[in-house]
Backbone as a chain_set.jsonl record, in Angstrom:
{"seq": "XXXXXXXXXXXXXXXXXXXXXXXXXXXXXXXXXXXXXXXXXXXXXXXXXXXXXXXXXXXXXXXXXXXXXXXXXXXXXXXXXXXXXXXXXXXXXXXXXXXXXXXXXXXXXXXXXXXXXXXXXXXXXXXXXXXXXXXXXXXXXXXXXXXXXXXXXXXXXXXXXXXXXXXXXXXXXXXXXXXXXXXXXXXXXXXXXXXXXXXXXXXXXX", "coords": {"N": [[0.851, -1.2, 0.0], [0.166, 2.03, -1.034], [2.061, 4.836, 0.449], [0.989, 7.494, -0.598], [-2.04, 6.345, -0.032], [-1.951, 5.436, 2.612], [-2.171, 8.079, 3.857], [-4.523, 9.119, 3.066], [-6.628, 7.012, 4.254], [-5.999, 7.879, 7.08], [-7.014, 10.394, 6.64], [-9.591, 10.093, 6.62], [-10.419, 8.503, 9.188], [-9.681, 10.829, 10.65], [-12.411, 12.51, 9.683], [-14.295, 11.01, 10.726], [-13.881, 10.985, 13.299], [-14.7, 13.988, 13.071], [-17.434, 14.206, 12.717], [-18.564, 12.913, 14.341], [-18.483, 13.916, 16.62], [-19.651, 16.164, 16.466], [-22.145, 15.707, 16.002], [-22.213, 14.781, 18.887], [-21.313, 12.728, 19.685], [-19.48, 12.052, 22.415], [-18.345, 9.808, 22.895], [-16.146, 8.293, 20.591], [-15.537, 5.657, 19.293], [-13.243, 3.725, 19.644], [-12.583, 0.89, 17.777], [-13.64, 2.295, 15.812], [-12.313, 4.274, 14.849], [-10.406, 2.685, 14.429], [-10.946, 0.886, 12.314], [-11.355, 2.463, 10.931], [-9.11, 2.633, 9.729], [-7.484, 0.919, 9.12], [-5.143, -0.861, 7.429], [-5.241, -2.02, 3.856], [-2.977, -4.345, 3.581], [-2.586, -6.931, 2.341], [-2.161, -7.128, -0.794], [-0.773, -6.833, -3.863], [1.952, -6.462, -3.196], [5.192, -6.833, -2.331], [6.711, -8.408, 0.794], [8.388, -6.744, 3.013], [6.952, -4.285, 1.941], [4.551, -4.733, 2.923], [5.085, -4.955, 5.512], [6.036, -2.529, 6.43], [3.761, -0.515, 6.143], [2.035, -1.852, 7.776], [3.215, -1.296, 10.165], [3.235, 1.42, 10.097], [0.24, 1.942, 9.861], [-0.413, 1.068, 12.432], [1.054, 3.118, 14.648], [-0.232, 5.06, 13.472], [-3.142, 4.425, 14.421], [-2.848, 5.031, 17.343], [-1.779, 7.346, 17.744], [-4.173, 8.836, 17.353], [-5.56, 8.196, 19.726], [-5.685, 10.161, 21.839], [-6.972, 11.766, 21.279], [-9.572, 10.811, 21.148], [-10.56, 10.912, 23.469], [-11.412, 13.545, 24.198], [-13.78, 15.458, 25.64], [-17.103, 16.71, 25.499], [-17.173, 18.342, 27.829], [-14.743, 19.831, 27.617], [-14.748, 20.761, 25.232], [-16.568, 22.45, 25.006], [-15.829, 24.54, 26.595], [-13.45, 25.466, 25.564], [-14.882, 26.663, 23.0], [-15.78, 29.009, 24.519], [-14.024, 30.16, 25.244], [-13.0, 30.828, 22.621], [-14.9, 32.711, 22.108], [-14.661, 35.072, 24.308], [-11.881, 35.993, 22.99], [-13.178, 36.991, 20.945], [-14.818, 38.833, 21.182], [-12.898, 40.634, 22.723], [-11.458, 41.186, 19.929], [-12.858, 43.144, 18.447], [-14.56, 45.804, 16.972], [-13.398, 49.416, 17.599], [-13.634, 52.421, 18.335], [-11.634, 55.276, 19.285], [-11.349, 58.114, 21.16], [-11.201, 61.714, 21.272], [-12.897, 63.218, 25.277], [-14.136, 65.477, 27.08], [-11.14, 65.505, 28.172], [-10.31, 63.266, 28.23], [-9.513, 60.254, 26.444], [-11.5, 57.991, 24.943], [-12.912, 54.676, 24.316], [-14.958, 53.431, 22.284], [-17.052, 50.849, 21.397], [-17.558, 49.845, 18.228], [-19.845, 48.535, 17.421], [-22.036, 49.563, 19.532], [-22.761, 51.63, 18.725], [-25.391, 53.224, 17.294], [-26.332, 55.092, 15.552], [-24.731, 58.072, 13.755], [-24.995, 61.295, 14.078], [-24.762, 64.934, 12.013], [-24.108, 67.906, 13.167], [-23.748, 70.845, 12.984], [-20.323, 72.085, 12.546], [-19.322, 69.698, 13.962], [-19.657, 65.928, 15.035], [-22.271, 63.489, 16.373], [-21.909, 61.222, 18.036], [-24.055, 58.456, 18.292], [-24.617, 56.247, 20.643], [-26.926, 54.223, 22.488], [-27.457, 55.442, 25.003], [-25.72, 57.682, 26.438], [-25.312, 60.725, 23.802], [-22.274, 61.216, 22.031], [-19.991, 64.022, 21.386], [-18.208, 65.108, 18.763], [-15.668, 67.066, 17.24], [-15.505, 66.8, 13.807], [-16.293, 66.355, 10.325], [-19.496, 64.933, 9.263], [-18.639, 63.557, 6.666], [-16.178, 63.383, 6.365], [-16.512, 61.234, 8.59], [-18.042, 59.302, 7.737], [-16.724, 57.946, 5.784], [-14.773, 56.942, 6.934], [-16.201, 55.03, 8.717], [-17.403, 53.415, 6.921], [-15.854, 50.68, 6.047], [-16.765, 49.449, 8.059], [-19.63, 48.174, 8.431], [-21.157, 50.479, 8.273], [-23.57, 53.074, 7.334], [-24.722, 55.915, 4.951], [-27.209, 57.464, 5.122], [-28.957, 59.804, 5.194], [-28.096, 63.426, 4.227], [-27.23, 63.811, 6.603], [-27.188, 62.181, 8.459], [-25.688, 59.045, 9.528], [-25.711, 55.603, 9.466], [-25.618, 52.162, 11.632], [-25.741, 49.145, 10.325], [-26.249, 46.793, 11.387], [-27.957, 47.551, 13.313], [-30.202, 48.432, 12.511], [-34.062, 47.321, 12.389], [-35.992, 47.941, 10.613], [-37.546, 48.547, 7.583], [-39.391, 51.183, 6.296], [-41.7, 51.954, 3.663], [-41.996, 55.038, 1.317], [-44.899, 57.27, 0.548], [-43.396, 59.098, -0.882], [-41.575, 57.762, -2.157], [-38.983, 57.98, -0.64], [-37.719, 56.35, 2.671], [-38.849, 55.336, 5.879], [-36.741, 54.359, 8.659], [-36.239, 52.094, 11.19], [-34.436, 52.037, 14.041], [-32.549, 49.986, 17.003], [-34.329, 50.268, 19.795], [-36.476, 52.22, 19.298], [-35.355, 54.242, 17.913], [-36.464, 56.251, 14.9], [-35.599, 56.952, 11.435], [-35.465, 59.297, 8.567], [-34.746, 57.786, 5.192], [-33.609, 59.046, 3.007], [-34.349, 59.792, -0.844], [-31.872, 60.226, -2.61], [-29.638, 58.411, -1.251], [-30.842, 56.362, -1.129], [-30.224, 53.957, -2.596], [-28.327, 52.754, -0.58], [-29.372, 51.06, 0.882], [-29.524, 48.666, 0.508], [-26.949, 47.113, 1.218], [-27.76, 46.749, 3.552], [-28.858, 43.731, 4.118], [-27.402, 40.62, 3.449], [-29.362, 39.195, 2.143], [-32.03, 39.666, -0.081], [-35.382, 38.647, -0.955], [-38.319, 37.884, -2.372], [-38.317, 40.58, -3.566], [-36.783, 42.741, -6.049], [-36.632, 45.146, -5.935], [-36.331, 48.041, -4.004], [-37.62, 49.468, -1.129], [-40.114, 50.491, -2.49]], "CA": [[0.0, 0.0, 0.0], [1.435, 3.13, -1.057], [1.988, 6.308, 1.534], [-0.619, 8.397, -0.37], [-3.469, 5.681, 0.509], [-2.315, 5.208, 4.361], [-2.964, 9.591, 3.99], [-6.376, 9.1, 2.708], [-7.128, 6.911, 5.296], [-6.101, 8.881, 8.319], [-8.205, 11.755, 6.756], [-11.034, 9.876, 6.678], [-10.532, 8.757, 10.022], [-10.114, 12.327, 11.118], [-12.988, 13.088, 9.644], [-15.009, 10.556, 11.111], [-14.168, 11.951, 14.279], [-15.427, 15.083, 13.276], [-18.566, 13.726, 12.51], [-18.937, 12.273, 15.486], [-18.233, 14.91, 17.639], [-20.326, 17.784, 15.779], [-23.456, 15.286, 16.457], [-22.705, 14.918, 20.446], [-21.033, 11.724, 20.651], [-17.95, 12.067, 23.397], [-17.432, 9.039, 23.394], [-15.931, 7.914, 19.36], [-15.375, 4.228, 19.254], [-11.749, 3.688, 18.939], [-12.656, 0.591, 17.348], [-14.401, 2.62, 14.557], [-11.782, 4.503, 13.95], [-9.08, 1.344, 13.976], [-11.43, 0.106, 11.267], [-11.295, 3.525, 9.118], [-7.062, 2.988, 9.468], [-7.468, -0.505, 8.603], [-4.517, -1.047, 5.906], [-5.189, -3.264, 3.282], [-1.261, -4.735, 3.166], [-2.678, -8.041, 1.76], [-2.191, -6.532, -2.175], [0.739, -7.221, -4.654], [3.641, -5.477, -2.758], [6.288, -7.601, -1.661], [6.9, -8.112, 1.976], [8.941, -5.649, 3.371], [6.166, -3.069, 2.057], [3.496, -4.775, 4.017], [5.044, -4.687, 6.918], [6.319, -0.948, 6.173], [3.11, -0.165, 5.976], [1.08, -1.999, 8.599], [3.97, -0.473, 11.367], [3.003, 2.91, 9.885], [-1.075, 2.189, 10.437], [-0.35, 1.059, 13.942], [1.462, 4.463, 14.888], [-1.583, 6.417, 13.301], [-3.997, 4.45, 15.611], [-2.154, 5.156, 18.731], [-1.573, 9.247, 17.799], [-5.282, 9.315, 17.706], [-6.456, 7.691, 21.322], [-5.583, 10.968, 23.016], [-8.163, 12.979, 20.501], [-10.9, 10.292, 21.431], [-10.433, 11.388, 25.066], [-12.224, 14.912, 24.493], [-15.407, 15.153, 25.819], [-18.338, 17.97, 25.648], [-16.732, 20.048, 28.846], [-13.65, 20.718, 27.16], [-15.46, 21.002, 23.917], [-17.355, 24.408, 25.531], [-14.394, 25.834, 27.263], [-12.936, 25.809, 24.044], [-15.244, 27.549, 22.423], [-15.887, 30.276, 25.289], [-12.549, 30.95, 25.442], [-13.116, 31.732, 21.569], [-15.932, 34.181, 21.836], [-13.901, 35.758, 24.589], [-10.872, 36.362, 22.019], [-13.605, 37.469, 19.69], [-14.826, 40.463, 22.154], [-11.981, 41.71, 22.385], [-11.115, 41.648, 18.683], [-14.296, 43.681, 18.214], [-13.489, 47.079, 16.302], [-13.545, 49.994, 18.857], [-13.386, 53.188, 17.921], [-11.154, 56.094, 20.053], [-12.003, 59.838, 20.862], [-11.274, 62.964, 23.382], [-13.979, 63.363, 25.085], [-13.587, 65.451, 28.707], [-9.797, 65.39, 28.593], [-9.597, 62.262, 28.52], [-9.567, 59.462, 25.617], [-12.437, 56.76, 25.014], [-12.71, 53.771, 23.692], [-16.469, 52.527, 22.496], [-17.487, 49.269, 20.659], [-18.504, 50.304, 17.325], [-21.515, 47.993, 17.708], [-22.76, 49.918, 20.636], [-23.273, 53.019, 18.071], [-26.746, 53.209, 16.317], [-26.012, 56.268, 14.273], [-23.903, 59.35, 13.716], [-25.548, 62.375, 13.26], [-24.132, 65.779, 11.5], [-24.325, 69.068, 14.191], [-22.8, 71.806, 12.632], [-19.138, 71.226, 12.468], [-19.307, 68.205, 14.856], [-20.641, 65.009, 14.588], [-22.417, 63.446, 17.539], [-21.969, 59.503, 18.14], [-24.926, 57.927, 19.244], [-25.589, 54.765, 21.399], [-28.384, 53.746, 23.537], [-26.749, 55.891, 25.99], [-25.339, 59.71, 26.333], [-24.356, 61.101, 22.867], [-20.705, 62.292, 22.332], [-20.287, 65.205, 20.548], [-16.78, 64.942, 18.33], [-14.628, 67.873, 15.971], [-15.061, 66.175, 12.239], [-17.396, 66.188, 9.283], [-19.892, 63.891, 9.075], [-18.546, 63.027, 5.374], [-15.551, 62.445, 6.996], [-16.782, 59.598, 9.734], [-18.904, 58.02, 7.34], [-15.706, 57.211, 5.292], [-14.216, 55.816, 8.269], [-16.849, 53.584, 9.578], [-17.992, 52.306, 5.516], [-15.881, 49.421, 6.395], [-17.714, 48.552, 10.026], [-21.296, 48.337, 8.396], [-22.2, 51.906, 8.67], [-24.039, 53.289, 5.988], [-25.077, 57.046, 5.026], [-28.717, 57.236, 4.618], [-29.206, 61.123, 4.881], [-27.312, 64.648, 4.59], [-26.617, 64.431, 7.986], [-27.284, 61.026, 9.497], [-25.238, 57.618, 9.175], [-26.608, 54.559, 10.532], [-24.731, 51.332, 11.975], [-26.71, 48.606, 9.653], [-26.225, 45.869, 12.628], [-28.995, 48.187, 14.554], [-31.786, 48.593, 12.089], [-34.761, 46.457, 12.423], [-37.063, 47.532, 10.225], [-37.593, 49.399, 7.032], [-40.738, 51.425, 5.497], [-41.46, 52.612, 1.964], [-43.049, 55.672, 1.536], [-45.37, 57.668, -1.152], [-42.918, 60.128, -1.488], [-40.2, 57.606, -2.462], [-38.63, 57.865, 0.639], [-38.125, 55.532, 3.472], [-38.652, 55.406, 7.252], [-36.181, 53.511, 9.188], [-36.598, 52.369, 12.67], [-33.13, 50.852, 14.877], [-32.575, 49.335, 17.792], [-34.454, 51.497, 21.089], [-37.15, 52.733, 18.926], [-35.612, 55.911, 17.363], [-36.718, 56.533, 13.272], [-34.832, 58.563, 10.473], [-35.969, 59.312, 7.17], [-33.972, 57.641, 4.279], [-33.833, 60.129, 1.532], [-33.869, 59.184, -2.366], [-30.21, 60.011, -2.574], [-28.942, 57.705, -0.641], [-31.552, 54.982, -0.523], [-29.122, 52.656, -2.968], [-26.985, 52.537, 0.4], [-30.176, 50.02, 1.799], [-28.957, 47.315, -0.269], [-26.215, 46.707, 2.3], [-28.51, 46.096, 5.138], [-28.947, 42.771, 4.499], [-26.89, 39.761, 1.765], [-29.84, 38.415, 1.057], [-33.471, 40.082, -0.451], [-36.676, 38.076, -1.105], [-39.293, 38.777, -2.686], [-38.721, 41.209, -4.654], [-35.588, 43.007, -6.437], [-36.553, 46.782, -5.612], [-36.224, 48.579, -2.559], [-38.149, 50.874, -0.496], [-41.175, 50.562, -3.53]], "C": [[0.884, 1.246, 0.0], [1.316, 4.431, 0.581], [0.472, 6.934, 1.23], [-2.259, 7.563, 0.074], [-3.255, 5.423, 2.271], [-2.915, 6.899, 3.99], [-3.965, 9.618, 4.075], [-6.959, 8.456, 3.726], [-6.931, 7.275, 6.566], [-6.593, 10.136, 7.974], [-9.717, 10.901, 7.083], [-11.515, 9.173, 8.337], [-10.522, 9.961, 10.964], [-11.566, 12.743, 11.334], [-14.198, 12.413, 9.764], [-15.343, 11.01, 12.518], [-14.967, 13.192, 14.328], [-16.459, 15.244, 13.301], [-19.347, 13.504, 13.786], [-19.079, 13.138, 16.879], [-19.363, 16.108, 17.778], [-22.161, 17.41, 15.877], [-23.436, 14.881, 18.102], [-21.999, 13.749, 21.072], [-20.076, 12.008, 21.006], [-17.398, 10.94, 23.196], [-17.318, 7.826, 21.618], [-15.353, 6.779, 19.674], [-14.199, 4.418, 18.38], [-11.904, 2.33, 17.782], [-13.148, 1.358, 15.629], [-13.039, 3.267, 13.76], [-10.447, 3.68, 13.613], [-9.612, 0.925, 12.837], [-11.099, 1.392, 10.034], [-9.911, 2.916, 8.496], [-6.851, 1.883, 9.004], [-6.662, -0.335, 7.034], [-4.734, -2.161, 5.105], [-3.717, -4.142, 2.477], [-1.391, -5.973, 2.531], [-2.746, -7.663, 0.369], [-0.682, -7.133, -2.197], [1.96, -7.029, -4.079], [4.462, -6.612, -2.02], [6.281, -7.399, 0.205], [7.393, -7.653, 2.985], [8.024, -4.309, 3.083], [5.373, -3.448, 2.627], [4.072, -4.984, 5.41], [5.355, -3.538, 7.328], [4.689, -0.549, 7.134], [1.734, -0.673, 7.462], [1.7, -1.269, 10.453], [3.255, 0.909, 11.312], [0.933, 3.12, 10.769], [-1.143, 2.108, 12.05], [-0.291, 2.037, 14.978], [0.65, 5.123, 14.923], [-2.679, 5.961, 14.104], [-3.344, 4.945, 16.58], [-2.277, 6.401, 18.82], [-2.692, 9.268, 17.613], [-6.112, 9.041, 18.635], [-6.516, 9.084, 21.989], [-6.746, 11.87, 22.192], [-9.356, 12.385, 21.149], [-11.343, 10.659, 22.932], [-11.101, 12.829, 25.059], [-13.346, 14.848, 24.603], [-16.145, 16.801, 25.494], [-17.423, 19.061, 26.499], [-15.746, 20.82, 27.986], [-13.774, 21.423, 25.53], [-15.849, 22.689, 24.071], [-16.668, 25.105, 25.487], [-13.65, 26.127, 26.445], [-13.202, 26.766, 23.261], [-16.075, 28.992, 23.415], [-14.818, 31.267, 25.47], [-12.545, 31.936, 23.958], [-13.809, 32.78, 21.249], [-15.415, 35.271, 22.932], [-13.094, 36.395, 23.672], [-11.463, 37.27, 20.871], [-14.42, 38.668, 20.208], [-14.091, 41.171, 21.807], [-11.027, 41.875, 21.27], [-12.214, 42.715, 18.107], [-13.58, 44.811, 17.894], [-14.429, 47.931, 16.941], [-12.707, 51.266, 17.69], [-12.681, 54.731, 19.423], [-11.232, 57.663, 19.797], [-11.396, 60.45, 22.214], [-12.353, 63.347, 23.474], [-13.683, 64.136, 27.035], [-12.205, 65.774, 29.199], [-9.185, 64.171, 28.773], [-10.031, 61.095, 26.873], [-10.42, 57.949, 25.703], [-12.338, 55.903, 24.43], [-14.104, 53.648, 23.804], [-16.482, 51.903, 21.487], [-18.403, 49.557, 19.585], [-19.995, 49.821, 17.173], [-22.283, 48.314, 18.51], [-23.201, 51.386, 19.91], [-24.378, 52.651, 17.077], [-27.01, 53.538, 15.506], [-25.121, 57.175, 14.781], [-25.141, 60.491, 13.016], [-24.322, 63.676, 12.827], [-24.919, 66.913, 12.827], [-23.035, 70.15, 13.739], [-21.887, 71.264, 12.221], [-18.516, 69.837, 12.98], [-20.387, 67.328, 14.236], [-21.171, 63.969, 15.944], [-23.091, 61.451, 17.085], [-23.374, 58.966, 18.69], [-25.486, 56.412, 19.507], [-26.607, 54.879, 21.924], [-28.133, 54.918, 24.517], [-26.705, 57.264, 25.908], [-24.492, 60.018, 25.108], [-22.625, 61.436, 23.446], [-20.359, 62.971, 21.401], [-18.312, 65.286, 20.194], [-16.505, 66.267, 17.152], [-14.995, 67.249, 14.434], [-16.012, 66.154, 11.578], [-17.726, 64.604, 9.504], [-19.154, 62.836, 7.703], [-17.139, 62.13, 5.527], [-15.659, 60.748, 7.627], [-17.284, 58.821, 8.632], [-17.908, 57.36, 6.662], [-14.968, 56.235, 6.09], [-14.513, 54.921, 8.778], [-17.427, 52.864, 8.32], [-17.63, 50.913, 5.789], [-16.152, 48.781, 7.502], [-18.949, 48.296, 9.484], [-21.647, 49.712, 8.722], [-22.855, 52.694, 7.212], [-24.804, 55.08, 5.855], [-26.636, 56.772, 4.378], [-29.799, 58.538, 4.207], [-27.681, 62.266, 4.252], [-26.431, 64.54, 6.129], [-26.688, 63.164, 8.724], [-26.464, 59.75, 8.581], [-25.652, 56.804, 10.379], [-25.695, 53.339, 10.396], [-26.46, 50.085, 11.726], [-27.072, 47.42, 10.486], [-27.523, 46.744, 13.58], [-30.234, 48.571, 13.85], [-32.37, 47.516, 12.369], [-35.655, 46.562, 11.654], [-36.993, 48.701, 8.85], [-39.446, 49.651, 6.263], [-41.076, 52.119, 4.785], [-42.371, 53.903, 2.556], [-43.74, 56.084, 0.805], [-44.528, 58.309, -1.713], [-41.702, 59.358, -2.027], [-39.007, 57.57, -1.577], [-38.82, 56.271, 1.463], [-38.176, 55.831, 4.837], [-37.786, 53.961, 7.715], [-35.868, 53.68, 10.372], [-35.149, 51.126, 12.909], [-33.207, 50.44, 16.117], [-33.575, 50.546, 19.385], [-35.791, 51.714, 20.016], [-37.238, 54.395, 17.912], [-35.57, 55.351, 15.473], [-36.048, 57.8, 12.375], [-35.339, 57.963, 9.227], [-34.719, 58.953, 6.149], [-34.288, 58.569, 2.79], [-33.561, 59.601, -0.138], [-32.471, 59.607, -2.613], [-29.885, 59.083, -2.796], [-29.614, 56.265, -0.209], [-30.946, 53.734, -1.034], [-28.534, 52.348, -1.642], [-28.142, 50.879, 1.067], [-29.494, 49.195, 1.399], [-27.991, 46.841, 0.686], [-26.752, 46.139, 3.709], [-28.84, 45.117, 5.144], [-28.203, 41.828, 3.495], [-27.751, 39.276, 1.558], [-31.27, 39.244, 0.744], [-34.327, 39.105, -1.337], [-37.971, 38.433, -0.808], [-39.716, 39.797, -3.928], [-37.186, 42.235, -5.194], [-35.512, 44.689, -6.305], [-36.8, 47.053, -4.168], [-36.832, 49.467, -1.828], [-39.277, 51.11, -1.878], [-40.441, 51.295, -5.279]], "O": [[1.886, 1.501, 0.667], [0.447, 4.557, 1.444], [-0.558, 7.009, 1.9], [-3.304, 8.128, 0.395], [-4.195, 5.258, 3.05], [-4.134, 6.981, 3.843], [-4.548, 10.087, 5.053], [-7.85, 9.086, 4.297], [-7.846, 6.938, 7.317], [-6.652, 11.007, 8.842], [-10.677, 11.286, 7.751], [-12.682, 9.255, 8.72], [-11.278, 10.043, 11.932], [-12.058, 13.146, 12.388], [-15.182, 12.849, 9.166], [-16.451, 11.321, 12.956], [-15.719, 13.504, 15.252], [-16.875, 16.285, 13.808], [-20.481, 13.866, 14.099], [-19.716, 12.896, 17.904], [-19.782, 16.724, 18.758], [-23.106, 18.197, 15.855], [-24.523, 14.664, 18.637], [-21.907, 13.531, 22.281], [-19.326, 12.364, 20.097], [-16.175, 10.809, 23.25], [-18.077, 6.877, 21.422], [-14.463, 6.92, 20.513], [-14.006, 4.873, 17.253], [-11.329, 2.607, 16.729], [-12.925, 0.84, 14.534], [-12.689, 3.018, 12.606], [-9.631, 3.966, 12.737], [-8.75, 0.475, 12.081], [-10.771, 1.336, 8.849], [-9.623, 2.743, 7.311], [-5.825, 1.806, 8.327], [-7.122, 0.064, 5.965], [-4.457, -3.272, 5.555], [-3.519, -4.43, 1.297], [-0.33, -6.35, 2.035], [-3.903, -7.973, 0.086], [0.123, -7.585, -1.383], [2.984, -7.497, -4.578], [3.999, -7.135, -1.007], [5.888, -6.373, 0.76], [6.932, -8.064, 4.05], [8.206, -3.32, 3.795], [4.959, -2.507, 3.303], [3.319, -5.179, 6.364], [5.087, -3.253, 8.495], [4.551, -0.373, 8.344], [0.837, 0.039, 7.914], [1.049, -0.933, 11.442], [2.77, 1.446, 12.308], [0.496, 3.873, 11.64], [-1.768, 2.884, 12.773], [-1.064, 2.093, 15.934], [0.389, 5.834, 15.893], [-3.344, 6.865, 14.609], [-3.515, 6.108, 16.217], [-2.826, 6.846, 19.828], [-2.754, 10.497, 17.639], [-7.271, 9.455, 18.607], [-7.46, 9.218, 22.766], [-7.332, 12.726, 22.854], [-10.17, 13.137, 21.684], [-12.507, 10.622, 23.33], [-11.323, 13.243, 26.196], [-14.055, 14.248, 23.795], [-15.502, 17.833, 25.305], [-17.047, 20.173, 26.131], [-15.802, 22.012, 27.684], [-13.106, 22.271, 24.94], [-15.513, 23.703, 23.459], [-16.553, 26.094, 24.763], [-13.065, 27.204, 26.561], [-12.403, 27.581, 22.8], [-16.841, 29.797, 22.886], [-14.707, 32.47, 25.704], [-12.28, 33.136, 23.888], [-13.544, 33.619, 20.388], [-15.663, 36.433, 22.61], [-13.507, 37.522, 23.396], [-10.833, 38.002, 20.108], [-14.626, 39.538, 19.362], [-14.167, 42.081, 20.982], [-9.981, 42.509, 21.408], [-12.04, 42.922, 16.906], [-12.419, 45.031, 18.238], [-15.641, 47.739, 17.041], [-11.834, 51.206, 16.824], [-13.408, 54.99, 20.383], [-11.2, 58.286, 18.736], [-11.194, 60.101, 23.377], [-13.027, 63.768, 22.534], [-13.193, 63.5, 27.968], [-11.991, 66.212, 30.33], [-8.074, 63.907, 29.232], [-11.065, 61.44, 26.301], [-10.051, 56.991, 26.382], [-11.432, 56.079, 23.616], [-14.663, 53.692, 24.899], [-15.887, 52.372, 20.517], [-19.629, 49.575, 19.702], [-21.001, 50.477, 16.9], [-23.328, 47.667, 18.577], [-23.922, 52.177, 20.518], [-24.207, 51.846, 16.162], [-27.677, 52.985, 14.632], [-24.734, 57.189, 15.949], [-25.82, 60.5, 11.989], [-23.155, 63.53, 13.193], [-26.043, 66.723, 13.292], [-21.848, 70.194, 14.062], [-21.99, 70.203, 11.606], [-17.582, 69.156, 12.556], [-21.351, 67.528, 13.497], [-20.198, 63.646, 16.625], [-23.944, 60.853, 16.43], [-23.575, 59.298, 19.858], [-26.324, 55.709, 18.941], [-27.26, 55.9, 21.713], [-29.255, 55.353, 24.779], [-27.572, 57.944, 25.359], [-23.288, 59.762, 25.09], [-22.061, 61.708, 24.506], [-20.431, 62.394, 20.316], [-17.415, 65.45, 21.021], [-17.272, 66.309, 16.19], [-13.989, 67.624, 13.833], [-16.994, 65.867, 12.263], [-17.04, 63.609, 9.737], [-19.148, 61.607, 7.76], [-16.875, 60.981, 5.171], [-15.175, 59.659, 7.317], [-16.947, 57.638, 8.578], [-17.964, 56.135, 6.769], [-14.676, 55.057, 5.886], [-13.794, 54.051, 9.271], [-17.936, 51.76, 8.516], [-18.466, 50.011, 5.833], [-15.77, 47.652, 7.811], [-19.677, 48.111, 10.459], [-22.541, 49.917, 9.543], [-22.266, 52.658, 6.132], [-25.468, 55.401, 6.841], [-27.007, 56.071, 3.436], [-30.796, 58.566, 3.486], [-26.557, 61.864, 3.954], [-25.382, 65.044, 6.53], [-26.1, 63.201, 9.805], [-26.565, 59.542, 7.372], [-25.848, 57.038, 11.571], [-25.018, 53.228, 9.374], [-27.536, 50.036, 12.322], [-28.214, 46.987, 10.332], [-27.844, 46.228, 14.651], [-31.214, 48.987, 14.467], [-31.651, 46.555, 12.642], [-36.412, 45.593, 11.594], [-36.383, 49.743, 9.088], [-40.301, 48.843, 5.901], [-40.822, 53.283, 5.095], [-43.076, 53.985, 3.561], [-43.598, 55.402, -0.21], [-44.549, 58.349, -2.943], [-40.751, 60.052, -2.387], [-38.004, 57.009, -2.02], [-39.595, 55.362, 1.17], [-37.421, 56.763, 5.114], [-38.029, 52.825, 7.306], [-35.407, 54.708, 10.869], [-34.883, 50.045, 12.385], [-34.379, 50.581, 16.466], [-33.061, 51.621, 19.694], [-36.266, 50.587, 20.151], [-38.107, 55.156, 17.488], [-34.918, 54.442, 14.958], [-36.002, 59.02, 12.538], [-35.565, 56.803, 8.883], [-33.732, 59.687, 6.192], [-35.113, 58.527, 1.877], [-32.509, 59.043, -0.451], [-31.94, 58.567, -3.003], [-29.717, 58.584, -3.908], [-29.239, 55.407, 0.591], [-30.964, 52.675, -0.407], [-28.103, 51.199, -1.739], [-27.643, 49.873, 1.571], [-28.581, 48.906, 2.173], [-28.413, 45.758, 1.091], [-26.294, 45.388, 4.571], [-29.383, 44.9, 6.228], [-28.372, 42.295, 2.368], [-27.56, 38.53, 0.597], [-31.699, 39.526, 1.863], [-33.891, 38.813, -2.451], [-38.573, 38.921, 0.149], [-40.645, 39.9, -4.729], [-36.439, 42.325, -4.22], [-34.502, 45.351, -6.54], [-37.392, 46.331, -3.365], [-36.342, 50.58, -2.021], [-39.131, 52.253, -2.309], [-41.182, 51.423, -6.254]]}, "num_chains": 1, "name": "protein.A"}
């Protein structure tokens, strides 16, 4: 049996494990997977390659007993640890605000509005009123999901819930909390981003 067929069969034992795992069972029958690894050394090859070869399958059972040993707990803690790691990869945006420098969780912003020369962040929470054109920010946050929808307002597309056509061509759009801003024909191409998939129908806002 050549090398590349023991390979093939320690993927497919792999990926019996994975199988097995991803439906709940802890506990993968080493037998099952001694049977995936099962070499067939009884073929043409002289005898020095079947015994090559059945040393080699032996090895690859053995380096996979300690995988069959993972159960559910450590299964979790695994993946808690990963949504930890994935918090605090979360994209965070920094400001002076007070004298002193903030840090907030772009997903905790709903919209940006335009105020004169400032532009005023807004979460659930107490605006913060920042130095910079709106035309500015919105360039800045395009790649977070934020999307310009007026003159003066950008909206964080993770916080809408709902959109509604209007006669005038227009839309109303309501986000997270209950507050509504008018999407203006401008800028109503920008909807299209608020979701990858539309059904139903191929136009937007009527």
């Amino acid at each position: 049996m050549s090398a590349r067929d023991i390979h093939e069969e320690k993927a497919i034992a792999r990926e019996l494990f994975v199988q097995q795992a991803a439906h709940g069972n802890t506990n993968v029958s080493t037998s099952l997977l001694r049977g995936a690894m099962t070499c067939s050394t009884k073929s043409r090859g002289d005898y020095t390659r079947e015994s090559s070869a059945d040393a080699f399958c032996e090895g690859a059972n053995t380096s996979l007993l300690p995988v069959i040993r993972v159960d559910t707990a450590n299964l979790m803690r695994a993946l808690q640890q990963l949504e930890v790691i994935a918090r605090r990869q979360a994209p965070r945006i920094a400001f002076k605000a007070k004298g002193s420098i903030l840090l907030l969780d772009l997903a905790d912003i709903l919209a940006v509005h335009a105020e004169g020369n400032y532009v005023s962040l807004r979460p659930q929470t107490n605006p913060y009123l920042l130095r910079e054109s709106l035309s500015s920010m919105a360039e800045k946050l395009k790649p977070y999901g934020f999307i310009r929808i007026h003159r003066s307002v950008v909206v964080n597309i993770s916080a809408v819930e709902e959109i509604q056509p209007l006669p005038t061509g227009e839309c109303r759009l309501r986000v997270k909390g209950g507050k509504e801003y008018l999407v203006t024909r401008t800028y109503k191409h920008n909807l299209r981003d608020l979701a990858q998939l539309w059904a139903g129908s191929e136009r937007l806002c009527g």
